[in-house]
N, C-alpha and C positions, 0 to 999 in steps of 0.2 A: 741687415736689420738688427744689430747688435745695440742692445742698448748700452748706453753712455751714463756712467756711473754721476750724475751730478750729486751735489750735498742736499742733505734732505733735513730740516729743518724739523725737531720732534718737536709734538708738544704733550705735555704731562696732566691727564689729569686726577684729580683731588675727591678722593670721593667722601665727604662727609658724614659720623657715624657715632653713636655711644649712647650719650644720656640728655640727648637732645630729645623735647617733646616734638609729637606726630604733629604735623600740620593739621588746620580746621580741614573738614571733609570735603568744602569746594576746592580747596588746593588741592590735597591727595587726587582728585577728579580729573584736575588740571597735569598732574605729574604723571598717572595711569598712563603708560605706554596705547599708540594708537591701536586703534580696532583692526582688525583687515576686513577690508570691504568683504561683502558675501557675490560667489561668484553667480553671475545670474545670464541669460541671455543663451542667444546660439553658440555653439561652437566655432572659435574662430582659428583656422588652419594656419599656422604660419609656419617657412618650408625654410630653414636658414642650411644657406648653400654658400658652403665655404672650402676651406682646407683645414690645419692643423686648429687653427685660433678657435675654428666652431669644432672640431672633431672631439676635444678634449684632450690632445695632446700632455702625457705628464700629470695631468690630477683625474680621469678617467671619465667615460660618458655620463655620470650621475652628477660629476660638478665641473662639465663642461656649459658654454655660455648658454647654448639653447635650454640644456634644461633647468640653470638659474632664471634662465629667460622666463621660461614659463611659468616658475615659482613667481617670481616679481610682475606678471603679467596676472596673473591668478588673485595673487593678493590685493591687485587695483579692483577685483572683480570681474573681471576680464574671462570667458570662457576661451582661455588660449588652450590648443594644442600645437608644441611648437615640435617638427620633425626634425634631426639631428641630421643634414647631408653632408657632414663634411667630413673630409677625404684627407688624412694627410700627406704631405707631399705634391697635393694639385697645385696647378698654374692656371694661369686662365685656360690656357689649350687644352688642359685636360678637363677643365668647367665645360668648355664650350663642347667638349665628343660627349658629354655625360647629361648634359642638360634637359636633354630630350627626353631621354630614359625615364631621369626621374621625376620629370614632369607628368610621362606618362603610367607610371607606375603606381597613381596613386589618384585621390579626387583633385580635384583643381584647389590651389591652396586661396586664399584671402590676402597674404602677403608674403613677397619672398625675397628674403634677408640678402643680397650678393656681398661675400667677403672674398673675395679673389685677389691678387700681385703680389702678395709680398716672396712666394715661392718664386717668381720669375726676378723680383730685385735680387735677392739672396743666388741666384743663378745670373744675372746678367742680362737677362733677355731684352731686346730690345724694346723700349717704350711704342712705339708705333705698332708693335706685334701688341701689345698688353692691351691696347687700347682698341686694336682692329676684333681681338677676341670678345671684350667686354662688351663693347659694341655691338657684335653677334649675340650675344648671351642674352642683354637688356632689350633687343630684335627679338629673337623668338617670344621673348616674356610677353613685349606688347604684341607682339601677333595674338596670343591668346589672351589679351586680357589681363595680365595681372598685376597690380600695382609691385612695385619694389622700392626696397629701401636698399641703398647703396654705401656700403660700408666703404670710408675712403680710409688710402693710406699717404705715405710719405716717403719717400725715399732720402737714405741718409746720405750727409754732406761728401762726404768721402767718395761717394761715385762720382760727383764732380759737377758743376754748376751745370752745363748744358744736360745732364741726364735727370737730377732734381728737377732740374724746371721741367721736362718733357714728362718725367710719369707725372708728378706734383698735380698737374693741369687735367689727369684724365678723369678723374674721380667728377669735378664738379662739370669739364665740358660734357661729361657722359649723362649726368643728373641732369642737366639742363637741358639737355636734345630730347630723352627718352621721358621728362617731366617726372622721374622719380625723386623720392626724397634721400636726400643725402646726411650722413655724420661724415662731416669735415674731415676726422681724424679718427679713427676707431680707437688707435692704443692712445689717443690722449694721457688718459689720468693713469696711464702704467708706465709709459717708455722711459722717463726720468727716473725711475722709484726704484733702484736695485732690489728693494724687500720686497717687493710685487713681481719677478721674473724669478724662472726658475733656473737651475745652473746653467743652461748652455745660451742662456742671454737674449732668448726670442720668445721664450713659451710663457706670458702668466702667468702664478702660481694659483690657486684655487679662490687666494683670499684677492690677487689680484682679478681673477675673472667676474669677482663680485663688485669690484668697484667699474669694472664696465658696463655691468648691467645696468646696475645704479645711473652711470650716466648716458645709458643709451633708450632705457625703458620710455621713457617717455616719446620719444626719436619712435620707436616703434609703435607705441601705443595710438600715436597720430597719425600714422603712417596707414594703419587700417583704415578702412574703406569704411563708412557707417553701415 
């Protein structure tokens, strides 16, 4: 799951300054950085159950995705509390012994995040085992009730067109059987962007975990149940 240095195209910007006159005051109104919404309503549980990607691997649990999650979940208004499951090192197989546990270790959540596989591509495991585990995982979840969002992944070309195609496929046939909501591609906006991973070519850097939020927040936000 090594990312692939592509060229990344900068752009520069210009910030204008000096002895220019203040805009009229419906402009300045207009320029005023947005409000954040006030948070209002019940508390809403969301339980993100992953591995390294949610654990905070390399920028630590304070600016790991879940609790930017919550920040960015907060400031729509949103009474999120988002719980931090993730585990680094896990595979789906160790999702699937653990799932119980922490489902029952706490109130029943509103929504729960699954970011599970890329521990088993970076190991080899076979796609039909990744997909028989998920499978179980997103089973128990409906046994009780609880909606999930399903963080997909992708596997890289170099394992070879017939194993690409087998995991590629488990993310959306797993969302469509189990009627969870899926993100296509989790590391989208990071896995090209070498300034966005940290040395060893898998982890997000802090400033990259924020541009996942950014484009997964809403993915989540819909994803709650009213």
């Amino acid at each position: 799951m090594k990312c692939r240095g592509w060229p990344v195209m900068l752009a520069l910007a210009l910030a204008a300054c000096g002895n220019e006159a203040a805009p009229p005051a419906d402009e300045r109104e207009q320029l005023a950085p947005a409000r954040q919404a006030e948070v209002a309503g019940p508390e809403r549980r969301v339980l993100a159950f992953g591995d390294s990607l949610f654990a905070g691997y390399g920028v630590g649990r304070s600016h790991s995705y879940p609790a930017q999650l919550q920040v960015a979940l907060r400031a729509r208004g949103i009474n999120a509390r988002v719980t931090n499951s993730g585990v680094s090192g896990d595979t789906t197989a160790s999702g699937l012994q653990r799932i119980e546990f922490v489902l029952d270790g706490g109130p029943r959540p509103d929504l729960v995040i699954v970011e599970l596989g890329g521990n088993d591509l970076l190991r080899g495991i076979s796609p039909i085992e990744t997909r028989e585990n998920l499978n179980a995982i997103l089973t128990e979840l409906d046994e009780r009730n609880v909606p999930v969002l399903l963080m997909g992944l992708r596997a890289p070309p170099n394992l070879g067109e017939a194993y690409v195609k087998a995991f590629d496929g488990i993310y959306p046939e797993l969302a469509e059987r189990h009627d969870a909501a899926l993100v296509p591609f989790f590391l989208e906006p990071v896995y090209d962007k070498p300034q966005l991973i940290q040395a060893d070519h898998v982890h997000p850097t802090a400033e990259g975990i924020e541009k996942l939020v950014a484009a997964t927040v809403d993915d989540v936000a819909e994803a709650l149940p009213d």
